[in-house]
N, C-alpha and C positions, 0 to 999 in steps of 0.2 A: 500151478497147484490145482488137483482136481476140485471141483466146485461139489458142493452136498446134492444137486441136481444132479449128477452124474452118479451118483454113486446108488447102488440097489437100496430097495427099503429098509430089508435086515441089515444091510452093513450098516447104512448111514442110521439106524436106530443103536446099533452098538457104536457108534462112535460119540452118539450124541446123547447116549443114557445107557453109562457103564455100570449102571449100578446093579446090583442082586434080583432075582425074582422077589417081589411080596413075600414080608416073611408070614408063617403059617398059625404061628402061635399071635392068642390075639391080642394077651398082653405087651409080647412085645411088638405087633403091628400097629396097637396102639402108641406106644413111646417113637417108634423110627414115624410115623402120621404126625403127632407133633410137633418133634425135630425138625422133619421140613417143612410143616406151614413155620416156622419162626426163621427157616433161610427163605422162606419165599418173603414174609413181611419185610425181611431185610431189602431184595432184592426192589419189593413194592416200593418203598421206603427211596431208594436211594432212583428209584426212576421220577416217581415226582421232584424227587429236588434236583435232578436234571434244569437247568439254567433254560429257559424260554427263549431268551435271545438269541441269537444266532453267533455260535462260535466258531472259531475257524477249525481245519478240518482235523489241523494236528491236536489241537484243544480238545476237540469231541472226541477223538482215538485215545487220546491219555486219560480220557475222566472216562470213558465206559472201561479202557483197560484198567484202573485204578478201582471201578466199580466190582469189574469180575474176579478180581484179586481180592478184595474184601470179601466179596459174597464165599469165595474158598477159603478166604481165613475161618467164617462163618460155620462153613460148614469142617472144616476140618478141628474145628473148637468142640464142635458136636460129637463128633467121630472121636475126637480124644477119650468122651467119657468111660468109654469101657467096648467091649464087645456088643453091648446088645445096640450101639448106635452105630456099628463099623458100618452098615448100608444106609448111610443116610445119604441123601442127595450128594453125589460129585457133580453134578452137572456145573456147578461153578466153574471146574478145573476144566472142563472143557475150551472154555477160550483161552488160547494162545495168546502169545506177545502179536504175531500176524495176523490174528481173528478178528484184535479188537480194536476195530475203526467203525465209527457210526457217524454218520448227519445229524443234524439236529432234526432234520423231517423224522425219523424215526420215533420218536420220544413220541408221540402220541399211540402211535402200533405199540410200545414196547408196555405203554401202562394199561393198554387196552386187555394186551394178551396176559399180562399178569393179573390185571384184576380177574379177570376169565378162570384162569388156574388157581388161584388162589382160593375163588367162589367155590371151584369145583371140588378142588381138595381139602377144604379146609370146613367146607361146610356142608358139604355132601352128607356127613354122617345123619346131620337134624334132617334131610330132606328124603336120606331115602326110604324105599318098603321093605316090608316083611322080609322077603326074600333076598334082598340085597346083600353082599356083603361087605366086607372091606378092603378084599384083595380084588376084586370087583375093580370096586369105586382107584385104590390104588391106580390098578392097573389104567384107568382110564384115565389118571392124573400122567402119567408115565405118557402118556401115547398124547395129550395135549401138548407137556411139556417138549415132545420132541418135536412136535410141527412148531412150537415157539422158536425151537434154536434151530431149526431147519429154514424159516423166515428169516431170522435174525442172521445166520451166517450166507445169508444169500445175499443182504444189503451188506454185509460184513468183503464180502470176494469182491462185489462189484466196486465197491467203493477202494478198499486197496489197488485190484488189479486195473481200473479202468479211473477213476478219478485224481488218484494220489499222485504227484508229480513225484521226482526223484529227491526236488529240493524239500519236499512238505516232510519227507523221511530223514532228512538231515540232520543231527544232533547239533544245537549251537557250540560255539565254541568257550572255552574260558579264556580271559588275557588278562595279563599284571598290568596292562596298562592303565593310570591312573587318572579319575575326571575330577574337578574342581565340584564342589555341591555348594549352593548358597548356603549362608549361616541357617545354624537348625534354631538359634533363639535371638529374634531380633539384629540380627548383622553382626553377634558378639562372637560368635564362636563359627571357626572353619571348619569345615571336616573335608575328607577324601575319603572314596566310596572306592572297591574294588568292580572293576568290569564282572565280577560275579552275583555283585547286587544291582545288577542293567538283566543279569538273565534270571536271578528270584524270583521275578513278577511271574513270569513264564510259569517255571517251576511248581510256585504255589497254586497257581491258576490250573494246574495241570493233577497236582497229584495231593489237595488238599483237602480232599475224603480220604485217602486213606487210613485204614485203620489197621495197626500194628496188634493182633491176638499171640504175638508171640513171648518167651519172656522177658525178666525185667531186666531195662540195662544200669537203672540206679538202684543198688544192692549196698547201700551203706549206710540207709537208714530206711525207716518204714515212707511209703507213699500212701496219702491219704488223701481220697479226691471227694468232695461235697457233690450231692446232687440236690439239683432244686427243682418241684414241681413246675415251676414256671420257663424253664427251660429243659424240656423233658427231651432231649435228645442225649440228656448224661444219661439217663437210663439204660443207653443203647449201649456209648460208651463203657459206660459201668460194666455192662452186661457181657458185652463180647471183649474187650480187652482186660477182664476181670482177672489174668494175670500180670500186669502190670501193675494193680495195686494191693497194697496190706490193709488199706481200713477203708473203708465205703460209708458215708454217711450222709443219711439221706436227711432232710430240709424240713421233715415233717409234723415237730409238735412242738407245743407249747404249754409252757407249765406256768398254771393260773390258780388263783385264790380259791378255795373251797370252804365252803360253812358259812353259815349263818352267821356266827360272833367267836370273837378273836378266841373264846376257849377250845371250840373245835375246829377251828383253823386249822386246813389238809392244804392239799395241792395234787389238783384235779391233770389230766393230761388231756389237750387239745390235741385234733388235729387228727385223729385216728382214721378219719375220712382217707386218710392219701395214704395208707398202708395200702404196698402190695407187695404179702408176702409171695405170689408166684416169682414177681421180678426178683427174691433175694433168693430165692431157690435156685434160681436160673444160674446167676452169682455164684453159686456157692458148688451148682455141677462144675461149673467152667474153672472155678479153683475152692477149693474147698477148704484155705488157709484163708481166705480172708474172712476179715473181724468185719462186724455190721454194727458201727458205732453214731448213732442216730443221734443228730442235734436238736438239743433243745433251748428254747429261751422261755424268757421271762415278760409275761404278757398280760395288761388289764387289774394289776395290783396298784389298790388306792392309797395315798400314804399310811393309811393307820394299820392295812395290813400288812404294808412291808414293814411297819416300825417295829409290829409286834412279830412277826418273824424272825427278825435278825435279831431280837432279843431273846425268845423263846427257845428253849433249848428242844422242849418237848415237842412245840412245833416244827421246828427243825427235822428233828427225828420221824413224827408221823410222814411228814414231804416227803423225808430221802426213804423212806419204806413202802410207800407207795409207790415211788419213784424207781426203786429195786424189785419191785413184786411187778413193776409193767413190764420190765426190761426184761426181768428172768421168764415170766409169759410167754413173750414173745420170739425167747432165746435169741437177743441181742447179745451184745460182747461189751459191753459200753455205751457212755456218753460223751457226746461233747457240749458243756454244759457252759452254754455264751451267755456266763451270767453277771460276770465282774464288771465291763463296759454298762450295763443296762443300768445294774442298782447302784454303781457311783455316781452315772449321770441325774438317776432321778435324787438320789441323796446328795447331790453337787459335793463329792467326795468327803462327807462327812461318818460314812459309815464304812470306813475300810476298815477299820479292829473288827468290828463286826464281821464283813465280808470275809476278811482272812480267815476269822475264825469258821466259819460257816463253809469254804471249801475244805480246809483242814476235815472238820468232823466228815463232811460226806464221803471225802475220799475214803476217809479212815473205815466208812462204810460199804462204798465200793468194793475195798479189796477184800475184805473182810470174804465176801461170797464170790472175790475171782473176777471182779466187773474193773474194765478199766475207765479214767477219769480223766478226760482231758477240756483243758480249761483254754479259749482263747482270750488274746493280751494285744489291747492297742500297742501299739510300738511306741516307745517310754521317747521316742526324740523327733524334734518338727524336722520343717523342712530347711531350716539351716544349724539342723544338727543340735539342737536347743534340747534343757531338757521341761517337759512339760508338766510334770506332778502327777502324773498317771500313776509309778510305782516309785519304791527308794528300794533303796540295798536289801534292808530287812526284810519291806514282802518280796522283792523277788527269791531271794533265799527260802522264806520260807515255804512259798508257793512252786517252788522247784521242787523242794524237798517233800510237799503232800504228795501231789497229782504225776501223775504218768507220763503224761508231758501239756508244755505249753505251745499252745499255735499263736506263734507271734505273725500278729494283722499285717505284714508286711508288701499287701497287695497296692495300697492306693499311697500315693505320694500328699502329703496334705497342701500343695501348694500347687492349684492347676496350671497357675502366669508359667510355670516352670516345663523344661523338657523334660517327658516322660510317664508314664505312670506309675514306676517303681524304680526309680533310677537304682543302680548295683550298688553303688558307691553309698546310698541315702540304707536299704537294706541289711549293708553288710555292717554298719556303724550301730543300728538298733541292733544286732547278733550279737555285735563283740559289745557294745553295751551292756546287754543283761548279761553276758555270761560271766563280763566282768566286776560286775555291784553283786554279784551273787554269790564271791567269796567262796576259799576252798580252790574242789581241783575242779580247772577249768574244762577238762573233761568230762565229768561229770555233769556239768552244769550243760553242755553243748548236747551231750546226747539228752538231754530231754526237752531242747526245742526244737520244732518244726517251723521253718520257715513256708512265708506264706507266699505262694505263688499264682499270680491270678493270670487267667487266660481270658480273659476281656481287653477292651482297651478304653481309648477316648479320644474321641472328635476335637477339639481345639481349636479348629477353622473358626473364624469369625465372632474369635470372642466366646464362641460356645465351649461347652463340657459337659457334652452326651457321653454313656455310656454306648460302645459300639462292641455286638456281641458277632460272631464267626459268619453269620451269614451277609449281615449289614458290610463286613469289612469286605467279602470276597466281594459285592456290587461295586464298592468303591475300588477297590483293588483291580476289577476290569475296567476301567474307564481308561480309553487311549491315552491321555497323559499323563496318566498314575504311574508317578515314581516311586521307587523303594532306595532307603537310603540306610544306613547302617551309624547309625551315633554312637562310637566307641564309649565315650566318657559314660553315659547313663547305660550304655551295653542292652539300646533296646534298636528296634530298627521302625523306620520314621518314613511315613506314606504320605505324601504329597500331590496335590492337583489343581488345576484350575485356577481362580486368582489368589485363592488362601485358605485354599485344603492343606489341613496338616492334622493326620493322626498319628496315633501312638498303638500298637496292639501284636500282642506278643509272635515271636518266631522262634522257629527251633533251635535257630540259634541263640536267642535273648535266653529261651529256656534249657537251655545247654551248661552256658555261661552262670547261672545259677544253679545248678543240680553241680555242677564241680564245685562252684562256691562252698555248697552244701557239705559236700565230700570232704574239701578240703579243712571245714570248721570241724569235722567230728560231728555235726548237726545229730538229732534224734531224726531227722527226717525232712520231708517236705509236706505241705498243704495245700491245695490245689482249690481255687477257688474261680467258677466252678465249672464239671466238668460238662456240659451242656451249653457255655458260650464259648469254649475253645473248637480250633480245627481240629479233625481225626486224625489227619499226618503229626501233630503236636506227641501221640501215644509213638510214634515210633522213635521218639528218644528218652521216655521214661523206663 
């Protein structure tokens, strides 16, 4: 194959930047300018989290090829919005399946030369004169960017056509053949692993950035993924696989006691700091059917104003009208309003008539103005299936029948000694629980829960119970004696190392294996908790 050195400047600039001349009008030269600074952030983005350590050479070929696949998801998410973004950067699609092999020496040139591009394109406008313009400054982004891929595919040929042996290009193989795994809990229980969970590690290690912008493939109930400030990589998530989900709600406020004395008792909203309506914009180009249903809680309320709350009718009502005039401001779609867990623990469940009656009214006010109301629900059963006095028949009933739906907490196991984080089995018994004490047609009752799915996991080695969020697992996930192993019964799959590494932390197929669950209950949906510690391949089977 001819190498980009051989080839003339114009060809190898049309090969390496097919895109349109600068368009001429400035409004839209403006929009196609920040279309692609947000595939170049991406691009930035995804060079620093390039892995330091030295990986091997088929490793490094599959994570930049997994990288330039993304960066074209990216940009072809852009491209989707209409015609006035049809010239946005392809340079993505420029790498081929054969282009894309990199070293690990490269990763310091590759964030060098981005930040370089990046600086010039994206900030050019503050720096330049009078005379400047912007198809100008464009065109001198265009002419950098082609000596980046004109460097970059030069280590790209050398490294295939002179480094690669024939073996490093070899696909592994699959085989039925079966290996004995030590017990997953204490020597109690056996399991057998397919020869296809020996090549997962692989796999995962290879193509667990990727990120699916395409659509959804759970179509049987609504997806709703949480983002949280503190793990701000959902935002990205969010952003660019925005058709993948129906509801987005972001982590960001809290509804606290207002007023002097209990006569003007309001409810004030926290949190207003971490609004960024550009990030729901962005959202909403990329699909423009999802709902933006922001959670809130209940924060900094002393007993005497929660007592006079839950009693007050009036006060009730100023809250939820406040609470409606922020929402409708902001032209949100809803809440998700995690407030049942908060004020039974602090009332040590002596205020549930109250409570009930208090989601009732607000929904009743919610929909009133078209706002939807969803309420999360610890899961009413422990860890050996017990029931706990969380809810009985009559409020699940009647709390089905207010709000729009419930998000049953069905992410954490209550019982760490035990395998898993969310065993299937422990999940599917809190589902057909409430759908069952909630009386009536049990369809009815299924399509208004969301099952809760979390993409974290937990450490368990050594007696411990850390949370371990996507990037912590791929370190441990690289370590040469890290096993993956597949625990049928809890249906989640189980990473092992060293003297007494054992984690838990979800996979595509753990999240498989529940989106059918989901299907097959009739569910209202799924809950996604959250989308900022899961991997980015996780998005290619929602």
């Amino acid at each position: 194959m001819m190498k980009p050195a051989m080839l003339g400047r114009t060809a190898l600039r049309r090969r390496l930047c097919p895109w349109s001349s600068p368009m001429t009008n400035d409004e839209h030269q403006q929009q196609q300018w920040n279309e692609e600074c947000q595939v170049l952030r991406y691009l930035l983005g995804l060079a620093v989290r390039i892995p330091m350590r030295t990986r091997s050479r088929e490793e490094m070929r599959l994570f930049i090829k997994t990288g330039a696949e993304n960066a074209g998801c990216v940009a072809e998410t852009l491209r989707s919005r209409g015609p006035v973004f049809a010239t946005v950067s392809t340079f993505p699609a420029t790498f081929s399946a054969r282009d894309s092999a990199l070293k690990s020496r490269v990763r310091p040139q590759l964030l060098a030369w981005l930040v370089d591009i990046y600086r010039t394109k994206c900030y050019a406008r503050e720096e330049q004169n009078e005379g400047s313009s912007a198809a100008i400054i464009a065109e001198l982004f265009q002419a950098q960017l082609c000596h980046f891929y004109s460097q970059i595919r030069e280590i790209v040929f050398d490294v295939i056509d002179g480094t690669l042996s024939k073996s490093d290009r070899k696909k592994s193989k699959s085989s039925s053949d079966q290996i004995d795994l030590a017990s997953a809990e204490n020597g109690q229980q056996s399991n057998k692993i397919d020869q296809d969970d020996l090549d997962l590690k692989a796999k995962i290690l290879a193509d667990f950035n990727r990120l699916d912008c395409g659509k959804r493939k759970f179509t049987s109930g609504i997806t709703l993924g949480y983002v949280t400030p503190w793990n701000n990589h959902g935002y990205d998530v969010a952003k660019w696989a925005a058709n993948k989900f129906t509801h987005i709600s972001p982590t960001w406020f809290q509804l606290r006691a207002d007023g002097t004395d209990t006569k003007s008792l309001t409810c004030r909203v926290d949190g207003t700091h971490d609004i960024d309506m550009g990030w729901i914009d962005e959202i909403l180009l990329n699909n423009s059917a999802v709902h933006i249903v922001p959670r809130f809680i209940f924060e900094g309320w002393t007993g005497a104003q929660l007592q006079h709350f839950l009693s007050e009718e009036q006060t009730q009502y100023r809250c939820v009208r406040a609470l409606i005039d922020f929402l409708q401001r902001h032209n949100f779609n809803g809440a998700v309003m995690e407030i049942w867990l908060q004020i039974m623990s602090t009332t040590r469940g002596a205020a549930a008539e109250y409570l009930l009656e208090l989601v009732e009214f607000w929904s009743e006010q919610f929909h009133k103005v078209g706002l939807q109301f969803i309420l999360p629900l610890t899961p009413p059963l422990g860890a050996n299936l017990q029931e706990i006095g969380i809810v009985n028949a009559e409020v699940v009933h009647r709390l089905l029948s207010a709000v729009d739906y419930i998000n049953l907490m069905t992410y954490d196991f209550p019982n760490p000694e035990m395998a898993g984080v969310a065993p299937i089995n422990w999940v599917e018994a809190n589902l057909r629980y409430v759908i069952n004490v909630a009386g009536g047609d049990d369809n009815w009752a299924a399509a208004k829960i969301l099952m809760g799915l979390n993409f974290y996991g937990y450490d368990r080695g050594d007696g411990t119970n850390s949370a371990v969020l996507g990037s912590r697992y791929m370190e441990m996930l690289a370590f040469p004696d890290a096993k993956l192993s597949f625990i049928s019964n809890i249906g989640e799959h189980q990473l092992t190392f060293g003297p007494s590494g054992k984690v838990y932390y979800p996979s595509k197929r753990s999240i498989e294996l529940r989106l059918q669950l989901a299907e097959t209950m009739g569910l209202g949906g799924v809950a996604i908790w959250d989308l900022g510690q899961g991997l980015d391949h996780f998005t290619t089977v929602l």
